[in-house]
C-alpha positions as CSV (number, residue, x, y, z in Angstrom):
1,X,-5.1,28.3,-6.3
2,X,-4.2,24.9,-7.3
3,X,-1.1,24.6,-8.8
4,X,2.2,21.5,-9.3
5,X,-0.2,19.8,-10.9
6,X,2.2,16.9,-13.1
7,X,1.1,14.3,-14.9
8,X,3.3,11.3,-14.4
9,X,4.8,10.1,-17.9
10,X,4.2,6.1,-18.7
11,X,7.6,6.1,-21.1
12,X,9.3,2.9,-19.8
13,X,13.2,2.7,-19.9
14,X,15.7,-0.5,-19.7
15,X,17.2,0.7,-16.5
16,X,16.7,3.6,-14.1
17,X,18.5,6.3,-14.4
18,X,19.2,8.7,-11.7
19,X,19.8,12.2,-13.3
20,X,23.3,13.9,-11.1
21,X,23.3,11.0,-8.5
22,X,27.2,10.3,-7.5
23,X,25.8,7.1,-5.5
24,X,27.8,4.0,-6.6
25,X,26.4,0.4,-7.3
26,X,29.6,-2.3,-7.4
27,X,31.6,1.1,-8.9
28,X,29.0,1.8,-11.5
29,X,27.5,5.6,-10.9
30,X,23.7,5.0,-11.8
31,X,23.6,8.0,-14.6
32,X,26.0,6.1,-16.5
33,X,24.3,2.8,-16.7
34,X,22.6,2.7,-20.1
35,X,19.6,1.0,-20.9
36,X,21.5,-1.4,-23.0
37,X,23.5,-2.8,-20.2
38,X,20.9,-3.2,-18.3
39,X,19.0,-5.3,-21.0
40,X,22.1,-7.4,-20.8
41,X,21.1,-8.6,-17.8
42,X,19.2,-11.6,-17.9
43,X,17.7,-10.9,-14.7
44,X,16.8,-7.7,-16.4
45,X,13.3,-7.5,-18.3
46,X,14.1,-4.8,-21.2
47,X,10.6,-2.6,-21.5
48,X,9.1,-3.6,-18.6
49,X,11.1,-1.8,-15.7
50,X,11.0,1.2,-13.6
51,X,10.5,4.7,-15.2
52,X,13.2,7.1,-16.1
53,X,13.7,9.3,-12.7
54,X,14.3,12.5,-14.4
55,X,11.4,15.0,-13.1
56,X,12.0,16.7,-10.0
57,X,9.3,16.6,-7.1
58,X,6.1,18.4,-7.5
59,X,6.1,22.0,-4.7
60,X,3.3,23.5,-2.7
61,X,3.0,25.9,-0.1
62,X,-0.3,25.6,1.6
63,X,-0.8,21.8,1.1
64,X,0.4,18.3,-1.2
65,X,-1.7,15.2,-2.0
66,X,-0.3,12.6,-3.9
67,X,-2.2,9.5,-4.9
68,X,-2.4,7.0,-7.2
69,X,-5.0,9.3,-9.7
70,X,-4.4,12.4,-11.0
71,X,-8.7,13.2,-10.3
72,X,-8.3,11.7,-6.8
73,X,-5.0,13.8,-6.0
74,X,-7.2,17.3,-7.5
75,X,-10.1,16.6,-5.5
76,X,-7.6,16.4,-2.1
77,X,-5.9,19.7,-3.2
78,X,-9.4,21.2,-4.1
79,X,-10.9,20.2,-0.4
80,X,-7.6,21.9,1.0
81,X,-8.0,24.9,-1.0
82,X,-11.4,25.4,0.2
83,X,-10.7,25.4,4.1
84,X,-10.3,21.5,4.4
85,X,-7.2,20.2,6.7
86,X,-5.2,17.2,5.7
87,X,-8.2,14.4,7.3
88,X,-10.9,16.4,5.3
89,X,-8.8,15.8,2.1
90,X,-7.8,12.3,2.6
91,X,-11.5,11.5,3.4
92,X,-12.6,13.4,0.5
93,X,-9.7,11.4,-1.5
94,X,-10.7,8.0,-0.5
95,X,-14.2,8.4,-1.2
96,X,-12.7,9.5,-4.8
97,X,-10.8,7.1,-5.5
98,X,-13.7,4.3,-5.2
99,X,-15.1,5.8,-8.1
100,X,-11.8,7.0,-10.2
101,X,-9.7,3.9,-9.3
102,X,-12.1,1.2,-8.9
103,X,-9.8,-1.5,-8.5
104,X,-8.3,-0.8,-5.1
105,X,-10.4,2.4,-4.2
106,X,-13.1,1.5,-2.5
107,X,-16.5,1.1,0.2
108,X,-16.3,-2.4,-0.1
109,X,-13.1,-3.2,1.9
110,X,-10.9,-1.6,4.5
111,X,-7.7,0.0,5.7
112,X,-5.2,2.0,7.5
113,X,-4.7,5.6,8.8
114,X,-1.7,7.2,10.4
115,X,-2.2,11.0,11.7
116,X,0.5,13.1,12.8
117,X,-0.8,16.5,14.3
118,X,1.4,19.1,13.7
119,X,1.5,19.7,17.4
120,X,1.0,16.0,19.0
121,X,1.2,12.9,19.2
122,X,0.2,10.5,16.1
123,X,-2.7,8.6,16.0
124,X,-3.9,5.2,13.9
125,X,-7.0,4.3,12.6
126,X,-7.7,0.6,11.6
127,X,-11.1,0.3,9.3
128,X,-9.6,-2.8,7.8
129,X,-12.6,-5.5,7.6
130,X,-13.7,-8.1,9.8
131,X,-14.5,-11.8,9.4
132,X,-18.3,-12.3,9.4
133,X,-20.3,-14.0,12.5
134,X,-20.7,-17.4,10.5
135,X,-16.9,-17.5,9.4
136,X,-14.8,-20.8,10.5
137,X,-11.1,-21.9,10.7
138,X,-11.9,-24.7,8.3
139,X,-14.3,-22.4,5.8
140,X,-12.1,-22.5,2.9
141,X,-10.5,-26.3,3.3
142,X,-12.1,-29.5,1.8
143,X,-13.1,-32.6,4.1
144,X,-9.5,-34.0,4.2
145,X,-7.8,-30.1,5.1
146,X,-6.8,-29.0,2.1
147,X,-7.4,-25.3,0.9
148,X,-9.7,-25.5,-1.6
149,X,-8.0,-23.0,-4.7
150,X,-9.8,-20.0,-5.4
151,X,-12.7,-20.2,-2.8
152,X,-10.8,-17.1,-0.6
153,X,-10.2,-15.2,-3.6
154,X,-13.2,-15.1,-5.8
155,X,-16.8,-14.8,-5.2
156,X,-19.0,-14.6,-1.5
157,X,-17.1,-16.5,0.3
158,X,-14.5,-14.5,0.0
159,X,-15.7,-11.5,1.2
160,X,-15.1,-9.7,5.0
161,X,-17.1,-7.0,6.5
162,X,-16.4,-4.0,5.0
163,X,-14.9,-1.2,7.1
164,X,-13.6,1.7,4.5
165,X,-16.9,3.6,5.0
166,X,-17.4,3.8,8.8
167,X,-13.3,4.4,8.7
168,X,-13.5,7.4,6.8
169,X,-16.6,8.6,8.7
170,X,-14.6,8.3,12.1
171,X,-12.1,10.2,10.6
172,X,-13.9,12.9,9.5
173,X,-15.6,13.5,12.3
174,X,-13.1,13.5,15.0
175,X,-10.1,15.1,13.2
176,X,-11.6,16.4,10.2
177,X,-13.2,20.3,10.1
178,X,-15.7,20.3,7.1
179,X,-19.4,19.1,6.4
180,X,-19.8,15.7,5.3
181,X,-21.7,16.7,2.0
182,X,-19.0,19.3,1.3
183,X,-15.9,16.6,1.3
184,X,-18.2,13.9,-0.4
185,X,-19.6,16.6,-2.9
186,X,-16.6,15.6,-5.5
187,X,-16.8,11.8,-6.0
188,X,-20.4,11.8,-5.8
189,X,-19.8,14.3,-9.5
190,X,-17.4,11.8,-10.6
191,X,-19.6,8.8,-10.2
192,X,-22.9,10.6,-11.2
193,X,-21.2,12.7,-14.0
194,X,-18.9,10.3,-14.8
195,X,-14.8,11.0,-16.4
196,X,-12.9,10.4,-19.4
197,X,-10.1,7.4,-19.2
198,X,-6.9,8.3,-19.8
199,X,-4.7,5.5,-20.5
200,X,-3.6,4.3,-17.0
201,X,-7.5,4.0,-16.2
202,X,-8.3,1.7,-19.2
203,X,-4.4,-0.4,-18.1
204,X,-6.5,-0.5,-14.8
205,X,-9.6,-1.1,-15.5
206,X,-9.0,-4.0,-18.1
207,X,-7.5,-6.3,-15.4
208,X,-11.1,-6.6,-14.4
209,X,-12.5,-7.6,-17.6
210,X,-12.5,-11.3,-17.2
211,X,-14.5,-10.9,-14.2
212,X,-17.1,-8.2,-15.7
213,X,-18.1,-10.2,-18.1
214,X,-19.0,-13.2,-15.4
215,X,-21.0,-10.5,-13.3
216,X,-24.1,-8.8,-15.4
217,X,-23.7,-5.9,-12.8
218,X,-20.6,-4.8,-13.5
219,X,-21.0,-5.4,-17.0
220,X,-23.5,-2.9,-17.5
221,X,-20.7,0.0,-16.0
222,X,-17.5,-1.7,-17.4
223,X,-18.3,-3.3,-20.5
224,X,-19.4,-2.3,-23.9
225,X,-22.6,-3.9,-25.2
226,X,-20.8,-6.3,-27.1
227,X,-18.5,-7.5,-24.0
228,X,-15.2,-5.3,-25.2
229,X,-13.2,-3.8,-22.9
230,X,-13.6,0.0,-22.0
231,X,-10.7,2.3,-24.2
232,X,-9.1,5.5,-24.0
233,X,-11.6,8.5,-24.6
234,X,-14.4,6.7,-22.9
235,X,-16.8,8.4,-19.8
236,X,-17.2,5.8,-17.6
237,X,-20.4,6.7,-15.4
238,X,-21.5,4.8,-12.3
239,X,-25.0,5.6,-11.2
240,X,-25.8,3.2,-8.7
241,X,-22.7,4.1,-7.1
242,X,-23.5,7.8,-6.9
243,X,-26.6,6.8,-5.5
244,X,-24.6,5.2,-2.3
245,X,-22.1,7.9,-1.8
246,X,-25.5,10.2,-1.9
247,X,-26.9,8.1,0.9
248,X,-23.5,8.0,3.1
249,X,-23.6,11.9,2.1
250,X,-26.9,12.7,3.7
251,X,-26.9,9.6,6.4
252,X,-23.5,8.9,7.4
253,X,-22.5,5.5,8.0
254,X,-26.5,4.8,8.1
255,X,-25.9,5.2,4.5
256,X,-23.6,1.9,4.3
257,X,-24.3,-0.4,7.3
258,X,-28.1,-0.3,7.4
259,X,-31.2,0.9,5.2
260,X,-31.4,0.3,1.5
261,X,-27.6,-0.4,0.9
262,X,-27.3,-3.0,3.7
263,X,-30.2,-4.5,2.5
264,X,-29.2,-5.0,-1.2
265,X,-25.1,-5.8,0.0
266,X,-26.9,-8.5,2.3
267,X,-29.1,-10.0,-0.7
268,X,-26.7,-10.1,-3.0
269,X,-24.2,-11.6,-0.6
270,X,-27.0,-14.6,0.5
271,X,-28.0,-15.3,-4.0
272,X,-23.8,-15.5,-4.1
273,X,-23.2,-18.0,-1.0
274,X,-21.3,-15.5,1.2
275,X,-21.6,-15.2,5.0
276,X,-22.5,-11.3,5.2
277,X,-25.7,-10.5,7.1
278,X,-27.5,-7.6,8.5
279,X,-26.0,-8.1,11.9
280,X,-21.8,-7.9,10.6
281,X,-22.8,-5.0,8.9
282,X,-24.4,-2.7,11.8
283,X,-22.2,-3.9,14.2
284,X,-19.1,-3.2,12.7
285,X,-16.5,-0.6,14.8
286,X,-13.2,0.5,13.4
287,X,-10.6,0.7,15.9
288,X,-8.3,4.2,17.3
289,X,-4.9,2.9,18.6
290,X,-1.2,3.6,19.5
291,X,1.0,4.0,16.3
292,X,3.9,1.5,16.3
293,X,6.9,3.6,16.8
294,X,10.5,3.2,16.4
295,X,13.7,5.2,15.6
296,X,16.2,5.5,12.9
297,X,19.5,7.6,13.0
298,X,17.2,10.6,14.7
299,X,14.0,10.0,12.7
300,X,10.8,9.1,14.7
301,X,8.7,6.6,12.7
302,X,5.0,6.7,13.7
303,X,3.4,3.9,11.5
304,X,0.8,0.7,11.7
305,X,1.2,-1.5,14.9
306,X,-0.8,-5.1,14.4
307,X,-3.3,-6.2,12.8
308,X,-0.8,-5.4,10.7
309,X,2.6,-6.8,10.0
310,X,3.8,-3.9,7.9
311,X,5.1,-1.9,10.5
312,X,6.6,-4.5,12.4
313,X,8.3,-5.7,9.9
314,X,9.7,-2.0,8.4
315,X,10.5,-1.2,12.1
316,X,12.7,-4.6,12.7
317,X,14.3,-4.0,9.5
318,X,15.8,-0.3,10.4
319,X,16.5,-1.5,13.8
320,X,19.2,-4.1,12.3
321,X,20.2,-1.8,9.3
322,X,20.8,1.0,11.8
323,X,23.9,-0.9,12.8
324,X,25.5,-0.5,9.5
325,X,26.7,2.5,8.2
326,X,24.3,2.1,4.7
327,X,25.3,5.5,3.1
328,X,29.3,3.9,3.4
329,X,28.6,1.1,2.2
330,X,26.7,3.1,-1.0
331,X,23.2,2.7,-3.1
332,X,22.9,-1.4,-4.0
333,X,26.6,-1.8,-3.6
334,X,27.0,-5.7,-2.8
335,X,27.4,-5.2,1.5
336,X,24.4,-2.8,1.3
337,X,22.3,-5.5,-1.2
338,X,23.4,-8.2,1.5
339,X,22.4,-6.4,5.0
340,X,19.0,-5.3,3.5
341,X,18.3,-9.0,1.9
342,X,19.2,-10.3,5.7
343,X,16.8,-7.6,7.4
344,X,14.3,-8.8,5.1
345,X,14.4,-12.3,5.4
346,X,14.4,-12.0,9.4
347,X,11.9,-9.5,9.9
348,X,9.7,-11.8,7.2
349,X,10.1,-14.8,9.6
350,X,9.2,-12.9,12.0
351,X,6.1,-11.3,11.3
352,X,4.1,-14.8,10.5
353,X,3.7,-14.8,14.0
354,X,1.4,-11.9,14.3
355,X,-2.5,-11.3,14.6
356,X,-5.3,-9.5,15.4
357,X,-4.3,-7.8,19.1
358,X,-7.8,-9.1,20.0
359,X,-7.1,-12.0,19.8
360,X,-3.7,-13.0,20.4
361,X,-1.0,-11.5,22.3
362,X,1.8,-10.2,19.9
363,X,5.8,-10.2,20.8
364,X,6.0,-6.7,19.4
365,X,8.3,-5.8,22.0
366,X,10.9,-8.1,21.7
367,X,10.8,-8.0,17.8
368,X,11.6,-4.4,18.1
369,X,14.1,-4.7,21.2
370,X,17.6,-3.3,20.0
371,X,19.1,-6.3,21.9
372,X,16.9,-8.3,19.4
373,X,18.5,-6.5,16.2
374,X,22.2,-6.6,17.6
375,X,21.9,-9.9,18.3
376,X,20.5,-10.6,14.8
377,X,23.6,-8.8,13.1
378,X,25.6,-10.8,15.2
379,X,24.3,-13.7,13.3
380,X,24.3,-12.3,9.9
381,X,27.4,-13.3,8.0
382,X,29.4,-10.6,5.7
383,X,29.3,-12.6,2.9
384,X,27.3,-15.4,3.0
385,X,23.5,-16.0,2.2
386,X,21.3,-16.9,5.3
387,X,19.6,-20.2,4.2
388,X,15.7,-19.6,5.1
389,X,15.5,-22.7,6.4
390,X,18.1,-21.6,9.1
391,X,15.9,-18.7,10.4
392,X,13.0,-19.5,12.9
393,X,10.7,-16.7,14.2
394,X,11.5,-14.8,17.3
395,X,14.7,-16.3,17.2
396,X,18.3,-14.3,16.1
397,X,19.7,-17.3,15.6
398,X,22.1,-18.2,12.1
399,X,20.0,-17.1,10.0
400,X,-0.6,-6.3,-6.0
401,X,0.3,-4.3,-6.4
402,X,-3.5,-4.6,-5.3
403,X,-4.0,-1.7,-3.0
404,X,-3.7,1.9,-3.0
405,X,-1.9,4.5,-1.0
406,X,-1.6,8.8,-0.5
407,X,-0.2,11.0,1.6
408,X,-1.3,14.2,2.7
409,X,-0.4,17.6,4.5
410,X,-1.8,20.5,5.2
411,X,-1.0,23.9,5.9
412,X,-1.0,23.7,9.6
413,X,1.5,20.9,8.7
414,X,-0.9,18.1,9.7
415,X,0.1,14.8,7.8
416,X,-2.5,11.5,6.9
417,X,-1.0,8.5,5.4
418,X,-3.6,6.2,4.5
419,X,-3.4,2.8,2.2
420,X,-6.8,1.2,1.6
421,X,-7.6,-2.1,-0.6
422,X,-9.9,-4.3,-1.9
423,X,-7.0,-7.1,-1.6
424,X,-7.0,-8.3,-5.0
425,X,-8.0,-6.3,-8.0
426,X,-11.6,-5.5,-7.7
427,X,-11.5,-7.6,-4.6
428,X,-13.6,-10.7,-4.9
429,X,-14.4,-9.8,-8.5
430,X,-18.0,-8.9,-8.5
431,X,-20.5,-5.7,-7.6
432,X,-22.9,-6.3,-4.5
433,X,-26.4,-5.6,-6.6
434,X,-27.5,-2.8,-7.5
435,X,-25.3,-1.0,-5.4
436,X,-21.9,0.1,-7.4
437,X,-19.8,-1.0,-4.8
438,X,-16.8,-4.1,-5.4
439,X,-16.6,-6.2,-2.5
440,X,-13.3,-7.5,-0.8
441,X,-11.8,-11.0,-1.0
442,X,-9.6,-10.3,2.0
443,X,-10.8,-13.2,3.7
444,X,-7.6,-14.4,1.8
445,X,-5.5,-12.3,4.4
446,X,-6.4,-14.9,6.9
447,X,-4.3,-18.2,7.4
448,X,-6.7,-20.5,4.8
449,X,-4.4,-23.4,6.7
450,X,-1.4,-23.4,9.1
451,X,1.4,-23.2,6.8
452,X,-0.2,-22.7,3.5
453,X,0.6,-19.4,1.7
454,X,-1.8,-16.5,0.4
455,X,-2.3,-14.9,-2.9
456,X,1.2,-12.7,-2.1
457,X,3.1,-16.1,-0.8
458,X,3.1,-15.5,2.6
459,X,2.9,-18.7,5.1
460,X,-0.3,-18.7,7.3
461,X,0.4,-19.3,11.0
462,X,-2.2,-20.0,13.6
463,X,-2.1,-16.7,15.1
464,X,-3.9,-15.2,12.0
465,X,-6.4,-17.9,11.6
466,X,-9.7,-16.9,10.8
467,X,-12.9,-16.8,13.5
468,X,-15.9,-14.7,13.7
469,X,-14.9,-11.0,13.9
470,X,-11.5,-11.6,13.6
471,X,-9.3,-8.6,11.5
472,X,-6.7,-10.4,9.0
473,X,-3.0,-9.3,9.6
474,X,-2.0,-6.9,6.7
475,X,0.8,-5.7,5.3
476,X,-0.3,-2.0,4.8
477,X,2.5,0.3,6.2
478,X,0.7,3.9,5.9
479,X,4.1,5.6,7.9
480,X,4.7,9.2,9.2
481,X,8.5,10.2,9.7
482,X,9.1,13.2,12.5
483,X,11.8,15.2,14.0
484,X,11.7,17.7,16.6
485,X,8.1,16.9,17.2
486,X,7.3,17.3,13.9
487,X,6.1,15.5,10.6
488,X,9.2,15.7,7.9
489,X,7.8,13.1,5.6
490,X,4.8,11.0,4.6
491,X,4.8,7.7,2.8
492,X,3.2,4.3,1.9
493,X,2.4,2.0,-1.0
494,X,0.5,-1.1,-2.4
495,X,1.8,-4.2,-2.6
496,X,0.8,-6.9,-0.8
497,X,3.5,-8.5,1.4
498,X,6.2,-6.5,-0.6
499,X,4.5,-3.0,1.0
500,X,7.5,-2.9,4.0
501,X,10.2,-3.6,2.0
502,X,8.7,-0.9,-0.5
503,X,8.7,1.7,2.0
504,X,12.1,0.6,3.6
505,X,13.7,1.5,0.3
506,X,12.4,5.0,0.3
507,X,13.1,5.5,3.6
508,X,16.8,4.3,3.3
509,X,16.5,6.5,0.2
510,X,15.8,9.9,1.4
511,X,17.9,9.1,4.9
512,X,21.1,7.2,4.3
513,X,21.7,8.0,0.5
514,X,19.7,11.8,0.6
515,X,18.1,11.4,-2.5
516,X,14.8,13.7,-2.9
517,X,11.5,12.6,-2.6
518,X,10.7,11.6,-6.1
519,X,14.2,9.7,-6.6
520,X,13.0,7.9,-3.8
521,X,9.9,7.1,-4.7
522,X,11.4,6.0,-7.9
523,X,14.3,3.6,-6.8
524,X,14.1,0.3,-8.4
525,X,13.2,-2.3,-5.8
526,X,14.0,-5.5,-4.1
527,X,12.1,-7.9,-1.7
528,X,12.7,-11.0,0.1
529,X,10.3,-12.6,2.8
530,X,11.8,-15.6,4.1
531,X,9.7,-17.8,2.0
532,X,10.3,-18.5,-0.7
533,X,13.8,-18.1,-0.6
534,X,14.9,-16.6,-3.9
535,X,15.4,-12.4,-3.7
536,X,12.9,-10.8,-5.9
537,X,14.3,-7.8,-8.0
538,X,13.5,-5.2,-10.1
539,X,14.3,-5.2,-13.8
540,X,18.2,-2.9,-13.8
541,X,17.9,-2.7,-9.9
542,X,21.0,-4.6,-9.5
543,X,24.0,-4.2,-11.5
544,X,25.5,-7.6,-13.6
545,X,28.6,-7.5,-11.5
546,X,26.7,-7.4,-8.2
547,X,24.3,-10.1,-9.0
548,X,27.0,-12.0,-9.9
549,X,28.6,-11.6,-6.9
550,X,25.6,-12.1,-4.8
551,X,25.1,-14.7,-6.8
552,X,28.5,-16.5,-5.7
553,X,27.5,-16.1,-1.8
554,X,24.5,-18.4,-2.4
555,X,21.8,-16.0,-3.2
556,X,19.6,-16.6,-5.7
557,X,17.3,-14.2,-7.4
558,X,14.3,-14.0,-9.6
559,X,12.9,-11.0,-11.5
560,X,9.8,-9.3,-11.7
561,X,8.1,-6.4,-13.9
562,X,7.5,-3.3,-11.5
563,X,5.8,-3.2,-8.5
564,X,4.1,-1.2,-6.1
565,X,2.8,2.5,-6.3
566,X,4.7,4.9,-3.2
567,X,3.3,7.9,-3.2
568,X,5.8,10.2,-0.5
569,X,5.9,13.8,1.0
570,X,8.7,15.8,2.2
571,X,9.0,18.5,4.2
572,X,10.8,21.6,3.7
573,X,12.9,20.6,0.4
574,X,13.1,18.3,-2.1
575,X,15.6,15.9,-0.3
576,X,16.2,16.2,3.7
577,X,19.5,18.2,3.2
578,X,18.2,20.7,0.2
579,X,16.0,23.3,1.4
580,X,13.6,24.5,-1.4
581,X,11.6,28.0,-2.4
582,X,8.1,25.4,-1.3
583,X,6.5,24.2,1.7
584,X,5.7,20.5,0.5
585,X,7.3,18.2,-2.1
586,X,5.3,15.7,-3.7
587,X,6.8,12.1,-5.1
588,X,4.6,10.5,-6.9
589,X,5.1,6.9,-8.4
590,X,5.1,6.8,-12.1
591,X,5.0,2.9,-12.3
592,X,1.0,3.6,-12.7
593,X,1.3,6.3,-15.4
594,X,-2.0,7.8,-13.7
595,X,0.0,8.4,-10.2
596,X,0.0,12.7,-9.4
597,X,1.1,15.1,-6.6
598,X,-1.1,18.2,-6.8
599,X,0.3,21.3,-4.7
600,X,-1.9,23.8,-3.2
């Protein structure tokens, strides 16, 4: 029986409060920071932060999902419940959330998996897209070089091949132990039958509405008659969608890449100006390779190795933080605030560098050498900002939210960590035909230019230039954390190029300062990638009194409404050192009020 099914509440608070927590920020315990104080802050923006931490993790015996919607995270449990293992549910959970969270679930773009058998070694799965055949360096720059605004963000042009479809079908078939039609079965009801918006799903859904009303396809699915916005109470129904998941049901990835859907994804791509053809489509191949693995105070972390940057960058950042004693130093204390910003800002500079490993030849070894990380904390100062200018990549020297993420387990104790994206919100903005199905813009992901930054402000380098076939680098970070051979704890989240940091902090969150999983999940956040320099906070992450002091060793800071949607698993008890009456505890993120853990 299903059960530990909880809502996740969208009150918002001042500050975050950490029920019973005895961690100290500059002397402060967090349970005794009121919202007030916190609104004090100017860095601080009142209504707008992080969610009161106050429930405790969601149990389960036989099984957890948690995902970013509470239909998506039922139909994972309900696949486990029926004799699915943890690929069957996070295939039958990515096909769901396409239809229940449209802006980031999806068939029209791509992603990462990381699988950790209970017994053996991790896997990863990359069925992030591809640059089409007719795709240039130059495609989105005018005749004197300069990026053209918008043309990698919105419309055709825009769009790689998608890969979330054949991904999910690789998956299933060589880890996964039911029927196709059995682990599709639920989002096809969804689509066909359609579900009732809660509030989240309208917050969602309205960040489209612009774009709807420019594309008569989605219109017809996402709009009322009279071009208003889709409210609380509302059954959204998606026909033509259903009709594609029924094709991909009965034909596999046939149901996609070729026949009737290829056709009308093809079409609508040439009327629109994009690149697509026939040809990207059939030919597309997600890839199986080696997790990118790395160590941290006896934890083995199995997560994504390039074309993504995400797990480069998390792994450099625990290398160099695991020569400081963090739990000493104590929860956003000033030291801890300032080793963490200087992790950041190196590993940042670092991971420009990266690329497809098809096409260029990464230094993934010596950004993850522990000679590399002491000799980086060598160079950090105690207390004294870096300059960004100061760091260079590879070198110690002196130095959208728009995704979606869950984690699953079974009862064999089998754990998937998948994060999956359109890129933007509802990708490129606009429906492929009469197919149902948002496209990508993740050409974005690309270097548009040497040196010119992306939607998320990262700098493009040459090694992630675009060219036919090419896979952008991402920051995606699905991660699997082990000991003793086996999976303790599952986590990821959205957010473009803050995603590593994201995970870092819950990490650092469950190991160093042994919070449980949903306090984890829950800690307000900070972010800095090299460029630009300031530190981007949290509203009442950081205390007056240790901005202010930060503040005094040169760093500078700017402040943000929440971000990013983790969605974590632990084993055994709701924090590492707490065992617990369940198997499974579930964190999930209640910055999208719509977030759930469901327990089997």
């Amino acid at each position: 029986m299903v059960a530990g099914l909880r809502r996740s509440p969208s009150r918002r608070a001042g500050g975050l409060l950490l029920a019973g927590m005895l961690l100290l920020s500059d002397g402060v315990a967090y349970a005794a920071v009121a919202p007030a104080a916190v609104q004090d802050d100017p860095l601080a923006f009142g209504g707008t932060s992080v969610p009161v931490a106050s429930a405790p993790p969601v149990g389960g015996h036989e099984g957890m999902v948690v995902s970013a919607q509470t239909l998506a995270s039922q139909v994972g449990a309900r696949i486990l419940h029926e004799g699915g293992n943890a690929v069957d549910a996070a295939v039958a959970v990515g096909y769901a959330l396409a239809v229940v969270y449209p802006a980031a679930g999806n068939l029209g773009g791509g992603g990462f998996m990381t699988l950790r058998p209970a017994n053996g070694p991790a896997v990863f799965l990359d069925f992030r897209e591809h640059a089409p055949g007719a795709a240039t360096a130059t495609m989105f720059q005018d005749a004197k070089g300069n990026v053209i605004p918008g043309l990698s963000t919105k419309g055709w042009k825009a769009v790689a091949i998608p890969g979330t479809v054949a991904g999910l079908e690789l998956a299933r078939q060589r880890w996964g132990h039911l029927s196709r039609q059995q682990v599709m079965a639920p989002a096809i009801a969804l689509a066909r039958d359609g579900f009732v918006l809660a509030p989240g799903d309208v917050e969602l859904i309205s960040h489209g509405n612009d774009d709807f009303r420019r594309d008569p396809v989605a219109r017809r699915s996402f709009l009322h008659h009279d071009g208003s916005g889709l409210q609380v109470g509302d059954r959204l129904v998606q026909p033509e969608l259903a009709r594609v998941l029924e094709r991909i049901s009965r034909k596999g990835t046939d149901g996609f890449y070729a026949g009737k859907t290829a056709r009308e994804i093809v079409r609508a791509s040439r009327k629109g100006g994009g690149l697509l053809t026939r040809a990207d489509l059939s030919g597309y191949r997600p890839r199986i390779l080696p997790t990118l693995t790395c160590d941290y105070r006896g934890y083995h972390i199995d997560t994504a190795p390039p074309p993504s940057g995400g797990g480069v960058a998390l792994c450099e950042m625990l290398n160099i933080l695991s020569g400081y004693d963090m739990h000493r130093l104590g929860l956003y204390t000033v030291p801890a605030v300032q080793r963490e910003v200087e992790a950041m800002r190196h590993a940042y500079a670092d991971r420009q560098d990266l690329g497809d490993p098809a096409f260029v030849s990464n230094p993934v070894d010596h950004l993850l050498d522990v000679n590399y990380a002491r000799q980086i904390r060598a160079a950090i100062p105690n207390a004294r900002a870096v300059p960004s200018a100061a760091v260079r990549p590879g070198v110690a020297g002196n130095e959208g939210q728009e995704t979606t993420h869950y984690s699953v387990m079974d009862r064999d104790g089998n754990a998937v960590a998948v994060t999956y994206t359109l890129n933007g919100w509802f990708g490129a903005g606009m429906v492929a035909g009469r197919t149902g199905v948002f496209m990508n813009d993740e050409m974005d992901d690309f270097s548009t230019r040497p040196g010119a930054p992306n939607m998320f402000g990262i700098i493009g380098s040459k090694a992630n230039e675009i060219a036919p076939g090419k896979t952008p680098l991402s920051s995606m970070t699905p991660t699997v954390i082990s000991r003793g051979g086996k999976p303790v704890m599952v986590i990821g989240s959205p957010g473009g190029s803050r995603i590593p940091t994201i995970v870092l902090a819950s990490v650092l969150g469950v190991i160093d300062y042994g919070l449980d999983i949903q306090h984890a999940v829950d800690l307000p956040r900070i972010h800095e990638q090299w460029q630009p320099e300031p530190v981007q906070v949290e509203a009442g992450a950081l205390t007056p009194g240790v901005i202010a002091r930060l503040q005094h060793e040169g760093y500078s800071f700017k402040a943000y409404p929440h971000w990013g949607v983790a969605e974590g698993i632990l084993v055994g008890g709701p924090s590492l050192n707490t065992p617990g009456a369940d198997r499974y505890y579930g964190g999930a993120d209640r910055r999208h009020s719509t977030s759930a853990a469901v327990g089997e």
